[in-house]
PDB file of N, CA, C and O in Angstrom:
ATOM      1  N   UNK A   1      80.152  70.397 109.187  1.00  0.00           N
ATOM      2  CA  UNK A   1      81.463  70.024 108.707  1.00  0.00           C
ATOM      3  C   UNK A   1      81.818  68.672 109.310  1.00  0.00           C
ATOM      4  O   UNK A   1      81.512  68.312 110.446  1.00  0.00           O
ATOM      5  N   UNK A   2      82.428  68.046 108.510  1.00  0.00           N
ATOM      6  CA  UNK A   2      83.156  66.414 109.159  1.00  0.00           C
ATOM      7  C   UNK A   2      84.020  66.630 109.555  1.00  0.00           C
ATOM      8  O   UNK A   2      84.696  67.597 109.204  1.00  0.00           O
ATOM      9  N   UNK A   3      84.331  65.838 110.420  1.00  0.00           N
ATOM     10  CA  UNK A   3      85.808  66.156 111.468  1.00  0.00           C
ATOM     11  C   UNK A   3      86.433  64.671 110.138  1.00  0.00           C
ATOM     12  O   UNK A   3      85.702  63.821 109.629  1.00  0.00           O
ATOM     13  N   UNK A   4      87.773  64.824 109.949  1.00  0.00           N
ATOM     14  CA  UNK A   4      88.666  63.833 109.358  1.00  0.00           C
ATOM     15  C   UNK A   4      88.468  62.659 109.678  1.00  0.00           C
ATOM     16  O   UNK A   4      88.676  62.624 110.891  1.00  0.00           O
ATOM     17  N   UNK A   5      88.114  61.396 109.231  1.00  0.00           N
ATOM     18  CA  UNK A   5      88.078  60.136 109.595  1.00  0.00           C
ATOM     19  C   UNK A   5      86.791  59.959 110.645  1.00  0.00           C
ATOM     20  O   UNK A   5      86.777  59.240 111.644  1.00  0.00           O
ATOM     21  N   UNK A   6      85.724  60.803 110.153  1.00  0.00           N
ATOM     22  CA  UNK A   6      84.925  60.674 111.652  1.00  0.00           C
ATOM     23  C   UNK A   6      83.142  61.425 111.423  1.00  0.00           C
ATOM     24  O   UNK A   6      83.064  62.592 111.037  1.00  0.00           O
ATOM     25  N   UNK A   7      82.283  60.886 111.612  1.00  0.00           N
ATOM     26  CA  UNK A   7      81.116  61.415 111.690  1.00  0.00           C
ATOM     27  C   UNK A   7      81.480  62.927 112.435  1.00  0.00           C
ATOM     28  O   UNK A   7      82.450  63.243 113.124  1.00  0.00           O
ATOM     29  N   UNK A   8      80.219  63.761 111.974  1.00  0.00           N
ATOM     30  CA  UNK A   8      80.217  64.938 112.730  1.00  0.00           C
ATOM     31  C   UNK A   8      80.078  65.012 113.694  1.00  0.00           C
ATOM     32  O   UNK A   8      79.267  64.285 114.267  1.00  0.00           O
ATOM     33  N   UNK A   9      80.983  66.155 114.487  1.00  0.00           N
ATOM     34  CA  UNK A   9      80.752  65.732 115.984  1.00  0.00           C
ATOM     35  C   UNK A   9      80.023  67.405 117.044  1.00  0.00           C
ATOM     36  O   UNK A   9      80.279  68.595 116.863  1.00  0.00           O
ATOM     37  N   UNK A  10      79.419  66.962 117.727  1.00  0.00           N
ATOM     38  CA  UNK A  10      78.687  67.833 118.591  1.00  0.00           C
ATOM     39  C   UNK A  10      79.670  68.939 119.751  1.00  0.00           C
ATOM     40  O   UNK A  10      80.321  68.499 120.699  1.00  0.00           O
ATOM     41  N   UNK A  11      79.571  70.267 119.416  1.00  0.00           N
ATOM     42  CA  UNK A  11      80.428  70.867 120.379  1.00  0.00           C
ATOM     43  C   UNK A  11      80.109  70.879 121.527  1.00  0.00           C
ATOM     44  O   UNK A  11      79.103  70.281 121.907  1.00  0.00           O
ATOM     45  N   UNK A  12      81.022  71.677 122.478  1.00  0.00           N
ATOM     46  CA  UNK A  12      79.953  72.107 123.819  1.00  0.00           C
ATOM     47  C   UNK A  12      78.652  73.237 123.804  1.00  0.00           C
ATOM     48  O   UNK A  12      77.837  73.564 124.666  1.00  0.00           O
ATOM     49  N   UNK A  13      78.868  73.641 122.450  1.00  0.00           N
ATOM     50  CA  UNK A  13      77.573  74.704 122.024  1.00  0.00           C
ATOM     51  C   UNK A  13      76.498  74.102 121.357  1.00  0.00           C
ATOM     52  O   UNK A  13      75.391  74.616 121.196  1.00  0.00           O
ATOM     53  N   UNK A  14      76.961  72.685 120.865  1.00  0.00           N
ATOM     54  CA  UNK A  14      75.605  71.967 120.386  1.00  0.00           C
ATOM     55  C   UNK A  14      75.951  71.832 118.713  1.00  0.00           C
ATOM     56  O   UNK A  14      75.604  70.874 118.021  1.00  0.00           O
ATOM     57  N   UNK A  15      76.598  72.837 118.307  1.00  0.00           N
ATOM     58  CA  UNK A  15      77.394  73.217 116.679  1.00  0.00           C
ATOM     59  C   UNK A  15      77.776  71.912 116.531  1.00  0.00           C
ATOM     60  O   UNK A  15      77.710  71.080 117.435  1.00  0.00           O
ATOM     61  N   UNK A  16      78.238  71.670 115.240  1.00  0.00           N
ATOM     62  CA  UNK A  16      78.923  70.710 114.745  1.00  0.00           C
ATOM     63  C   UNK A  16      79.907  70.832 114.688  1.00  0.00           C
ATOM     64  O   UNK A  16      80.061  72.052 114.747  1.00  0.00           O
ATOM     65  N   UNK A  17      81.223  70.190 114.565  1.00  0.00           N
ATOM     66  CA  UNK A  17      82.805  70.118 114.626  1.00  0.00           C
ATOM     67  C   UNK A  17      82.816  71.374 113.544  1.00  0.00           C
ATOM     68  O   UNK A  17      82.139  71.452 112.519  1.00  0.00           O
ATOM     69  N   UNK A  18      83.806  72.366 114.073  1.00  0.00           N
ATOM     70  CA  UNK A  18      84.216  73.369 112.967  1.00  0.00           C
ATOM     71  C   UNK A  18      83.328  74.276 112.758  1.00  0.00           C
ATOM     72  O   UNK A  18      83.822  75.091 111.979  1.00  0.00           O
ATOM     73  N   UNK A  19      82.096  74.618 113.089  1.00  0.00           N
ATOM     74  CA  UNK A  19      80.954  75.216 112.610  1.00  0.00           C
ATOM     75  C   UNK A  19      81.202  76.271 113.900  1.00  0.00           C
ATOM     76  O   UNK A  19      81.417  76.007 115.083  1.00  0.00           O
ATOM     77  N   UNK A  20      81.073  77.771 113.108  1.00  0.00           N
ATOM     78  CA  UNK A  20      81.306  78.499 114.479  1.00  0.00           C
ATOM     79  C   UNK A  20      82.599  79.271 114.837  1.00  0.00           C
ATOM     80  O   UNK A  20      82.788  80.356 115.386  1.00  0.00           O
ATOM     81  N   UNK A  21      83.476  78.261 114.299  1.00  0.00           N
ATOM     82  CA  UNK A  21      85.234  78.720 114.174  1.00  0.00           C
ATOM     83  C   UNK A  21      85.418  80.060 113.957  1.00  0.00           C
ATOM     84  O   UNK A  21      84.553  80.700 113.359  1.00  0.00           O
ATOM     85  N   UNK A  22      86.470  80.600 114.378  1.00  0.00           N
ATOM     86  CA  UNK A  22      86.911  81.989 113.718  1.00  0.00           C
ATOM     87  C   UNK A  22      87.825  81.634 112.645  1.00  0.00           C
ATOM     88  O   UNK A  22      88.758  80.900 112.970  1.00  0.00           O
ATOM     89  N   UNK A  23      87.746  82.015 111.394  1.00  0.00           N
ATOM     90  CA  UNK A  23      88.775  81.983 110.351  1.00  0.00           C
ATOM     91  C   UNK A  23      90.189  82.604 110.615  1.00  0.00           C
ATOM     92  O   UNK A  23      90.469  83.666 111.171  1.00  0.00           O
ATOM     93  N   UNK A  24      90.869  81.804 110.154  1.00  0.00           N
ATOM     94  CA  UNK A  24      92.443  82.358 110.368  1.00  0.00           C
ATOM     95  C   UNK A  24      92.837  83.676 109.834  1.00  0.00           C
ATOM     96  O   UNK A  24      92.821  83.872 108.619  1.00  0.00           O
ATOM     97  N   UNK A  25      93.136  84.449 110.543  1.00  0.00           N
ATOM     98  CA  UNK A  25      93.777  86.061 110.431  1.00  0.00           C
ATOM     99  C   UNK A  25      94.223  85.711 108.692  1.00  0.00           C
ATOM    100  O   UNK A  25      94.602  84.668 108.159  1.00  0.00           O
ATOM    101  N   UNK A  26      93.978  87.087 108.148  1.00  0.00           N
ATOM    102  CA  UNK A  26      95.007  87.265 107.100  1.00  0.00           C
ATOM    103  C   UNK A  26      95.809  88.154 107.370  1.00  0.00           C
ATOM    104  O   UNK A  26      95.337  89.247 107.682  1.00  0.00           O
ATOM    105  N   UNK A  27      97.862  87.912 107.328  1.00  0.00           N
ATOM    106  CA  UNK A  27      98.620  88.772 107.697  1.00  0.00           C
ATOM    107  C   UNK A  27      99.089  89.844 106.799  1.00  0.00           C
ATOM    108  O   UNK A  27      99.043  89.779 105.571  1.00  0.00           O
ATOM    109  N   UNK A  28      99.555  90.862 107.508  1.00  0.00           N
ATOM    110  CA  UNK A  28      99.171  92.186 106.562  1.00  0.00           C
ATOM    111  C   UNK A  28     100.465  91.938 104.776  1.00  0.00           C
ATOM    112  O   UNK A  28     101.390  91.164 104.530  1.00  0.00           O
ATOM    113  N   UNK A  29     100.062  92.612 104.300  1.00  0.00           N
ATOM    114  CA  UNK A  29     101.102  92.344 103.116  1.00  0.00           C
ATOM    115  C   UNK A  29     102.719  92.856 103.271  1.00  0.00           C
ATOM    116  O   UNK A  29     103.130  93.888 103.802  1.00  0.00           O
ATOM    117  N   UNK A  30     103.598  91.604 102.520  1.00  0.00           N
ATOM    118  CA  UNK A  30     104.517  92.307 103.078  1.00  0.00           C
ATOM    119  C   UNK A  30     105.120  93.191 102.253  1.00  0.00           C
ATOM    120  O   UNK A  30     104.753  93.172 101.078  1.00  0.00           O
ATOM    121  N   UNK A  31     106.027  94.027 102.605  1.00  0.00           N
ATOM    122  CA  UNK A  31     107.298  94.921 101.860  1.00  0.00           C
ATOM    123  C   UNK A  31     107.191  94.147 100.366  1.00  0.00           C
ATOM    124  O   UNK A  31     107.505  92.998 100.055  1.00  0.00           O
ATOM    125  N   UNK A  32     106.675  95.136  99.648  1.00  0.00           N
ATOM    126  CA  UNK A  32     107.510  94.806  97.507  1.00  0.00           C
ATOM    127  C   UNK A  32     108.823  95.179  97.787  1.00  0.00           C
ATOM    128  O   UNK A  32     109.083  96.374  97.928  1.00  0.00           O
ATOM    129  N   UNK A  33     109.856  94.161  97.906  1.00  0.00           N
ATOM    130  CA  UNK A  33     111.248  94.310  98.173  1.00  0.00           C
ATOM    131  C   UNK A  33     112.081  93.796  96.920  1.00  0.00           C
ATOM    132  O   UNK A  33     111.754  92.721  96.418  1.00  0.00           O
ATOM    133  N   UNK A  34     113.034  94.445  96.450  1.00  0.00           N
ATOM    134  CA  UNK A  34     113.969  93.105  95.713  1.00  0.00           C
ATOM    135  C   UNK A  34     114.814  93.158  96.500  1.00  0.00           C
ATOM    136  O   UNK A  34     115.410  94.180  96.838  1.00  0.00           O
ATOM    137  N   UNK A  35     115.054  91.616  97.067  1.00  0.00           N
ATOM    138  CA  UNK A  35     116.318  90.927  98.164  1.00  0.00           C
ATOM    139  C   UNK A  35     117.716  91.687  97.557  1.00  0.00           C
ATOM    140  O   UNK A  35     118.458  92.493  98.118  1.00  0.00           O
ATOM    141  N   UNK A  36     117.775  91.146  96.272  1.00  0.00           N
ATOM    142  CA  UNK A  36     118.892  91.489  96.069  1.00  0.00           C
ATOM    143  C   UNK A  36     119.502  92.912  96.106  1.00  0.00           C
ATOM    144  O   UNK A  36     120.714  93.124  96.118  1.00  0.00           O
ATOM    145  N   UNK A  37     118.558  93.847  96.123  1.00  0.00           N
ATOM    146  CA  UNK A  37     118.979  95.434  96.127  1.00  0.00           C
ATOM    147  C   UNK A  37     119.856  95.407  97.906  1.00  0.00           C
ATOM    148  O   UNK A  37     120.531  96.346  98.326  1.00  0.00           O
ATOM    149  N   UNK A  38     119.660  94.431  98.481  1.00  0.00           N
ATOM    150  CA  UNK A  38     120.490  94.682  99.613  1.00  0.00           C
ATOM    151  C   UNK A  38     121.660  93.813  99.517  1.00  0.00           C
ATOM    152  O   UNK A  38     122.508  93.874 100.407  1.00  0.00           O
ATOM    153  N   UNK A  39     121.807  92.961  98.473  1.00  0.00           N
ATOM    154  CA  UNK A  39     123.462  92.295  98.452  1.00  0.00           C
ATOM    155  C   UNK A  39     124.660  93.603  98.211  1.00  0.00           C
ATOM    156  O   UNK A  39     124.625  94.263  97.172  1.00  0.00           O
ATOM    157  N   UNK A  40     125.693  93.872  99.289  1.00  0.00           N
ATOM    158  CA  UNK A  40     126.766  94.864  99.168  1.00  0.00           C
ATOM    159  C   UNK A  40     126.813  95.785  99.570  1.00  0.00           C
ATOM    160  O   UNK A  40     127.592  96.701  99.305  1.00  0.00           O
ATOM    161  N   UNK A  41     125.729  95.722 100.524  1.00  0.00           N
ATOM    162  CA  UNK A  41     125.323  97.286 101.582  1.00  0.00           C
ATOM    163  C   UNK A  41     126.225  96.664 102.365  1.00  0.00           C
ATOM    164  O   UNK A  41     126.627  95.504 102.280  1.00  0.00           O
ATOM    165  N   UNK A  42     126.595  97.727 103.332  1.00  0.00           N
ATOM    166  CA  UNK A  42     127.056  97.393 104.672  1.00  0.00           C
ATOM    167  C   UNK A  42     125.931  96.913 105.783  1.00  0.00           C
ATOM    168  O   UNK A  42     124.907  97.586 105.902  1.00  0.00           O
ATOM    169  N   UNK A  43     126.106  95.929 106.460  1.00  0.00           N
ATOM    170  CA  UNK A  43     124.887  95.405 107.274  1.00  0.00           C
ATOM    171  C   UNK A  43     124.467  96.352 107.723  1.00  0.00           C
ATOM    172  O   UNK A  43     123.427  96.525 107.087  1.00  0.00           O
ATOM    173  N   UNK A  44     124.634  97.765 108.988  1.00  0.00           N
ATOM    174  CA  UNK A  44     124.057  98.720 109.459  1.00  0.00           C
ATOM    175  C   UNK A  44     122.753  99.380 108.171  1.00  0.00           C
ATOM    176  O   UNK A  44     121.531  99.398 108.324  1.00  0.00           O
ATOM    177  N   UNK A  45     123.513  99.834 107.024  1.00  0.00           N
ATOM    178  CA  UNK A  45     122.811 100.625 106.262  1.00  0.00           C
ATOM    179  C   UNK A  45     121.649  99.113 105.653  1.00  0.00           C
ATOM    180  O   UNK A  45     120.432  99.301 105.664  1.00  0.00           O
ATOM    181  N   UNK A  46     121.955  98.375 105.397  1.00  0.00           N
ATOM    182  CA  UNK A  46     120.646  97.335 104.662  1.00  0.00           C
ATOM    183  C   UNK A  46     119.582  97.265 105.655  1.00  0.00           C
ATOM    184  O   UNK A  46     118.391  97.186 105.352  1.00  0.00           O
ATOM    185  N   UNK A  47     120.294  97.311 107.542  1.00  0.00           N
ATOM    186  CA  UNK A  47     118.814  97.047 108.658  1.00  0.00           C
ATOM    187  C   UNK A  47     118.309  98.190 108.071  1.00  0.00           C
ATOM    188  O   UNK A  47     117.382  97.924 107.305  1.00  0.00           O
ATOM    189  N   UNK A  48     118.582  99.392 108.148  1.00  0.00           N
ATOM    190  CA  UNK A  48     118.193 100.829 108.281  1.00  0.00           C
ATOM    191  C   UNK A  48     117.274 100.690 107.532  1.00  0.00           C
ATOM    192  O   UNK A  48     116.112 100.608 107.929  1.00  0.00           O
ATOM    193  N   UNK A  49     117.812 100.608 105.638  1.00  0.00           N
ATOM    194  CA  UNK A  49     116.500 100.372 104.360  1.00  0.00           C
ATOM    195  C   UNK A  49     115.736  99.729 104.481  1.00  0.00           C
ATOM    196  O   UNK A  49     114.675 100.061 103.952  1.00  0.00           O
ATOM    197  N   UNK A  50     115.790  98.200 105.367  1.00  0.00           N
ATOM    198  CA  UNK A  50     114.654  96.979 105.454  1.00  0.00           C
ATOM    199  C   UNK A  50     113.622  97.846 106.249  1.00  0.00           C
ATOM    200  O   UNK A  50     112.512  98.039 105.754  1.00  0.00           O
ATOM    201  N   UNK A  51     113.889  98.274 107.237  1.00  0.00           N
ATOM    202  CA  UNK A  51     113.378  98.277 108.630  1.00  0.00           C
ATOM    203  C   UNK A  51     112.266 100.074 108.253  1.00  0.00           C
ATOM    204  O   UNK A  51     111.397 100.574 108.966  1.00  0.00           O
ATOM    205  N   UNK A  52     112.768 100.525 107.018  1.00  0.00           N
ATOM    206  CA  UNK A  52     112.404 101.817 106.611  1.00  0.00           C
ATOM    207  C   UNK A  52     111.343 101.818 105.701  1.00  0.00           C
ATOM    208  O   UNK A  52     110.566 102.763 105.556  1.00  0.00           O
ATOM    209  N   UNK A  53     111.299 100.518 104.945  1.00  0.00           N
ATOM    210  CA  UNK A  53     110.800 100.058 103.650  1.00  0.00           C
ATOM    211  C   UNK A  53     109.712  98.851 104.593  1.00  0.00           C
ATOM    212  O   UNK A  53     109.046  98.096 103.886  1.00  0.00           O
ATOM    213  N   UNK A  54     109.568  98.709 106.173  1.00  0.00           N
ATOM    214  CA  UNK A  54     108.558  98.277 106.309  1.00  0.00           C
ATOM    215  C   UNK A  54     108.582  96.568 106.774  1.00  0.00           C
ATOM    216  O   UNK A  54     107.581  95.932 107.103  1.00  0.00           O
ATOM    217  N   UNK A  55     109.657  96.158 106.720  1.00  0.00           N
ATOM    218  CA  UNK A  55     110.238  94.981 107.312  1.00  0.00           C
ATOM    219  C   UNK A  55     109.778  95.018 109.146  1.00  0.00           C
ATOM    220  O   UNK A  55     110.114  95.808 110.028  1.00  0.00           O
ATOM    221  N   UNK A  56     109.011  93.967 109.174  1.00  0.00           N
ATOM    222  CA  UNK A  56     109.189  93.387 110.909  1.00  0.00           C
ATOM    223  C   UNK A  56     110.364  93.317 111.816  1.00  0.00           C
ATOM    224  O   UNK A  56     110.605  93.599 112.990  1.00  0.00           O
ATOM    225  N   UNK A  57     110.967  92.849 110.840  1.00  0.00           N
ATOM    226  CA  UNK A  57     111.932  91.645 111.795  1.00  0.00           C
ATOM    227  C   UNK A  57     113.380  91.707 110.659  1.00  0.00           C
ATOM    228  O   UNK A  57     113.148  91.679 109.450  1.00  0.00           O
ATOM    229  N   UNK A  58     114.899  91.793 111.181  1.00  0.00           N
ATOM    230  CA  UNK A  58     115.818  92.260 110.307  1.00  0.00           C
ATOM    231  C   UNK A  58     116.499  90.919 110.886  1.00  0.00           C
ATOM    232  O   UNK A  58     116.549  90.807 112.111  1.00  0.00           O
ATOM    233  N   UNK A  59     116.926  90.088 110.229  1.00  0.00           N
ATOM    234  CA  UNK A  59     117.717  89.167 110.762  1.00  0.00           C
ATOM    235  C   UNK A  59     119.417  89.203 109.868  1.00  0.00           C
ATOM    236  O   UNK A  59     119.654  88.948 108.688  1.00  0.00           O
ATOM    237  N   UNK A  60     120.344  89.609 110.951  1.00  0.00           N
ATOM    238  CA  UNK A  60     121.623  88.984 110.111  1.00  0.00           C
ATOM    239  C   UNK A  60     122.585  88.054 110.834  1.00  0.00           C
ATOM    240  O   UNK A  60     123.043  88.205 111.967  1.00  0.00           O
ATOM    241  N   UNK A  61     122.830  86.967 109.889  1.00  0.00           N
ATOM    242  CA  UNK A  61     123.656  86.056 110.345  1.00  0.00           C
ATOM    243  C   UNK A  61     125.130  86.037 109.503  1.00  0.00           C
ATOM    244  O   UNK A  61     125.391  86.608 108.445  1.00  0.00           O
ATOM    245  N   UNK A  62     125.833  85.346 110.180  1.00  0.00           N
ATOM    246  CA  UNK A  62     127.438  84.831 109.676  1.00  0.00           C
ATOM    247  C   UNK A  62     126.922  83.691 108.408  1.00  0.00           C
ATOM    248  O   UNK A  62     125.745  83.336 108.338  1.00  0.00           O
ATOM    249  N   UNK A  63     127.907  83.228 107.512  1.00  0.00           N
ATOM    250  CA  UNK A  63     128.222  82.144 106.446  1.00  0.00           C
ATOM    251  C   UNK A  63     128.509  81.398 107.237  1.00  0.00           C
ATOM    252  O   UNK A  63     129.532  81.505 107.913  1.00  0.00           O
ATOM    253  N   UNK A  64     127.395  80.151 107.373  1.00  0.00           N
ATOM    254  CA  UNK A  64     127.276  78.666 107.727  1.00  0.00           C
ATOM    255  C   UNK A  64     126.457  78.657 109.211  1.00  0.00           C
ATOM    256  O   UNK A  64     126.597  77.756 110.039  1.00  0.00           O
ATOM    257  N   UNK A  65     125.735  79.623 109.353  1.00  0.00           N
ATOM    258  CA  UNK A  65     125.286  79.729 110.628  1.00  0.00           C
ATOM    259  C   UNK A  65     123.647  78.680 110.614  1.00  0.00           C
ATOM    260  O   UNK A  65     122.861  78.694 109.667  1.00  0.00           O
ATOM    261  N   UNK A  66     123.480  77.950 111.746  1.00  0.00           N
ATOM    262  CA  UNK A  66     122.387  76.982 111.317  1.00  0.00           C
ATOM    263  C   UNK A  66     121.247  78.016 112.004  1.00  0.00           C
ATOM    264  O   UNK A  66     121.252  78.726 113.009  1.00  0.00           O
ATOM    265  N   UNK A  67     120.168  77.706 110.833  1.00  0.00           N
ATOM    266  CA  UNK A  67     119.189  78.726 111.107  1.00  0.00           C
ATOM    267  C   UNK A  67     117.803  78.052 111.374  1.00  0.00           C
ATOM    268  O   UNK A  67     117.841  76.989 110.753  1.00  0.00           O
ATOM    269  N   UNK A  68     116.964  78.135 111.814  1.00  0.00           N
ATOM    270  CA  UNK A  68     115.399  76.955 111.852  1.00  0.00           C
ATOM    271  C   UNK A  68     114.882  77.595 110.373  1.00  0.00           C
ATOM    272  O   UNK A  68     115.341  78.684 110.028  1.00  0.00           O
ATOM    273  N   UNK A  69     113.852  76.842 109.458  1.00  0.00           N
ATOM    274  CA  UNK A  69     113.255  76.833 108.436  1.00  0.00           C
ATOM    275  C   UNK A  69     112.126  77.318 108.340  1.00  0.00           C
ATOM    276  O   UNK A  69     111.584  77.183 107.243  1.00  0.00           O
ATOM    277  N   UNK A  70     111.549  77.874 109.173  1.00  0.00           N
ATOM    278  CA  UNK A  70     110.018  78.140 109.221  1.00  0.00           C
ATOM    279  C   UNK A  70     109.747  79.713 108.703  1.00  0.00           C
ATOM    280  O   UNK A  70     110.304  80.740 109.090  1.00  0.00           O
ATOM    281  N   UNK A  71     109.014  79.596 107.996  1.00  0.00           N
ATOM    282  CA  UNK A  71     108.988  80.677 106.845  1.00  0.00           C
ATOM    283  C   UNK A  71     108.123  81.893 108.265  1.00  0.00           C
ATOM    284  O   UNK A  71     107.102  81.624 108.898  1.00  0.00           O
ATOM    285  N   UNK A  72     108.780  82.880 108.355  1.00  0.00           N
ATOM    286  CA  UNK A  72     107.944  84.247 109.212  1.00  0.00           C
ATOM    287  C   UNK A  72     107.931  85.198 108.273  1.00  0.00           C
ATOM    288  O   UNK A  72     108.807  85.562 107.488  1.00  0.00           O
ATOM    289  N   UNK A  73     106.955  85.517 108.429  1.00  0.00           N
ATOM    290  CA  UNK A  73     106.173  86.524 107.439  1.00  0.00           C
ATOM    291  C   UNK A  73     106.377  88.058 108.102  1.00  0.00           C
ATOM    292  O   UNK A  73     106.086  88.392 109.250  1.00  0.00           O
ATOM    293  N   UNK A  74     106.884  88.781 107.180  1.00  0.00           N
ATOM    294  CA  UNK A  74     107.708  90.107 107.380  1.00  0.00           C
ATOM    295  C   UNK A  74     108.916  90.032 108.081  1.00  0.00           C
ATOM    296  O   UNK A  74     109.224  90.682 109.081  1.00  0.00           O
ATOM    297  N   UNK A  75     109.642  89.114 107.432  1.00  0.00           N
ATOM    298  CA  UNK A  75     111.400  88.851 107.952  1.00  0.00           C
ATOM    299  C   UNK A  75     112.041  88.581 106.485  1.00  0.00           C
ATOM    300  O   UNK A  75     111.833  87.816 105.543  1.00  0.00           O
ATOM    301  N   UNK A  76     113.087  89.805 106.867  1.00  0.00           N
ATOM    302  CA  UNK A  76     114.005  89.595 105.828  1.00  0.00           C
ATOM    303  C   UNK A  76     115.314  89.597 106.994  1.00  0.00           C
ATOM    304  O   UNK A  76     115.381  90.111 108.111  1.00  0.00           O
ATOM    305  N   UNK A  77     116.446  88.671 106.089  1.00  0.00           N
ATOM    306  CA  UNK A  77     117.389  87.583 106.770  1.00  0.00           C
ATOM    307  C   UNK A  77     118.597  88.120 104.860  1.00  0.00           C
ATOM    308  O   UNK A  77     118.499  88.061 103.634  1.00  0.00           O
ATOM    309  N   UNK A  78     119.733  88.661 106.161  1.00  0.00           N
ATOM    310  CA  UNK A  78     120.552  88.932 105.450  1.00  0.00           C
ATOM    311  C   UNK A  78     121.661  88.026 105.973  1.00  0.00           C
ATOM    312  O   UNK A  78     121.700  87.714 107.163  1.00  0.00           O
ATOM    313  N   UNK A  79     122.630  87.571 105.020  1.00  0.00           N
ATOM    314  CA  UNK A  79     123.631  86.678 105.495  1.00  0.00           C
ATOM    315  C   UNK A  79     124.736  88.205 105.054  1.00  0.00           C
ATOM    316  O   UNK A  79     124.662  89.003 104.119  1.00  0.00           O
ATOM    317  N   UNK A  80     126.056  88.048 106.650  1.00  0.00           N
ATOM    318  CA  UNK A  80     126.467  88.973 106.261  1.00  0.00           C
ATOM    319  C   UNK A  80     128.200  88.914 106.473  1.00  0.00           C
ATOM    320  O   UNK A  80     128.546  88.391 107.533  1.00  0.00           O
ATOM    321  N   UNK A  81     128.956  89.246 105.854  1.00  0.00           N
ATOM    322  CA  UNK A  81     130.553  88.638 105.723  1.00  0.00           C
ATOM    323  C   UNK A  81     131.230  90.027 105.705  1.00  0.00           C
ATOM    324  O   UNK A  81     131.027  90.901 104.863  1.00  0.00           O
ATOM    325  N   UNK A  82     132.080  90.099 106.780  1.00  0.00           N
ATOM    326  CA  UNK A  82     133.076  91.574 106.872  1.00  0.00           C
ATOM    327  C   UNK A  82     132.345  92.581 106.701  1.00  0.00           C
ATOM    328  O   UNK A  82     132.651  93.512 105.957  1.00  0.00           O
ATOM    329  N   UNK A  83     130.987  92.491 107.565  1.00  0.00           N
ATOM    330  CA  UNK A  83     130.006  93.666 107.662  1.00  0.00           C
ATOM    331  C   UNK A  83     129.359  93.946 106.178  1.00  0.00           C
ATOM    332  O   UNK A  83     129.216  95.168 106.152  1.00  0.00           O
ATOM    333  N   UNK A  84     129.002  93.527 105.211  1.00  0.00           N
ATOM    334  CA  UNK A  84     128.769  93.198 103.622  1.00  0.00           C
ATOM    335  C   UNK A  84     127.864  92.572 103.697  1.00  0.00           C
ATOM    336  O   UNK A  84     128.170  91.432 104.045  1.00  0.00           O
ATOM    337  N   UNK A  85     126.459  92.751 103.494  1.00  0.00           N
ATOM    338  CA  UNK A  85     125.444  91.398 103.086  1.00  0.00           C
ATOM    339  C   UNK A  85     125.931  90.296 101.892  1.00  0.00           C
ATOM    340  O   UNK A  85     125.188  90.668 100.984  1.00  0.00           O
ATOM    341  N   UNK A  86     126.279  89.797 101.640  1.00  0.00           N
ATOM    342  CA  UNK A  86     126.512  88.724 100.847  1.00  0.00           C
ATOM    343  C   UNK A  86     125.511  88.241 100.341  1.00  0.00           C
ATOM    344  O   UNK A  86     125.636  87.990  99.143  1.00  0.00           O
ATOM    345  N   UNK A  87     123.935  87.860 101.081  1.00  0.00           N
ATOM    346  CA  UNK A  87     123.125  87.292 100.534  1.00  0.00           C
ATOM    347  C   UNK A  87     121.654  87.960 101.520  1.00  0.00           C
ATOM    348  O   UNK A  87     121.587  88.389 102.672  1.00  0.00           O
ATOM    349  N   UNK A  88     120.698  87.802 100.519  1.00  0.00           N
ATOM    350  CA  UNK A  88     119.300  88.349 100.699  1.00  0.00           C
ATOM    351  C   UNK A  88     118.159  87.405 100.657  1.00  0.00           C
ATOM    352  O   UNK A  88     117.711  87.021  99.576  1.00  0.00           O
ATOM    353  N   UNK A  89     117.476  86.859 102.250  1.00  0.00           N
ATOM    354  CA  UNK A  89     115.981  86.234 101.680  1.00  0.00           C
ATOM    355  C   UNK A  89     114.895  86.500 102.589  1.00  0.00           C
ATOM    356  O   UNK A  89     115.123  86.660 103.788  1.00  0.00           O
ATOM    357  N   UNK A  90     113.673  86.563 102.088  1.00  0.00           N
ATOM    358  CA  UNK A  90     113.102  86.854 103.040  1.00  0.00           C
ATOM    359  C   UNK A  90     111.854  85.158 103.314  1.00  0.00           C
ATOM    360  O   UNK A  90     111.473  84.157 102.707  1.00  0.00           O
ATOM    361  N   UNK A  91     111.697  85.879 104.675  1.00  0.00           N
ATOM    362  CA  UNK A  91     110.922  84.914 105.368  1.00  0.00           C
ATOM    363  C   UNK A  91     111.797  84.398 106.560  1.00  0.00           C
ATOM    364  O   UNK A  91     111.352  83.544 107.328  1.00  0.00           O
TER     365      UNK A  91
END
């Protein structure tokens, strides 16, 4: 394998750049969910269904709350107003 911008290069095993690697995990599949079946639950009862139906990770936040962007795999992220999901996404 070529390393980017660069002749092949020699490991400490003698291999060539990349040759040898372990392939990146495949992560398990997530929840067949529709988001929206949780807009109008009460937040308690939507963790309960996510978290029942196989969800990792239950995230709920307030309207306008700044959140980081990085997509996590088996997270569903409820936005939630007077205990009410308002809105459903996952990742």
């Amino acid at each position: 394998m070529e390393r980017p911008g660069g002749p092949r290069l020699p490991s400490r095993s003698g291999a060539a750049y990349g040759e040898g690697m372990a392939s990146l995990p495949t992560p398990p599949a997530q929840p067949d969910d529709a988001t929206d079946a949780y807009v109008g639950l009460a937040a308690d009862a939507a963790e309960r269904q996510a978290r029942s139906r196989g969800w990792d990770t239950v995230r709920a936040v307030p309207p306008g709350t700044f959140l980081t962007m990085e997509f996590r795999h088996g997270r569903i992220n409820f936005q939630v107003e007077d205990n009410t999901v308002t809105r459903c996404w996952v990742g």
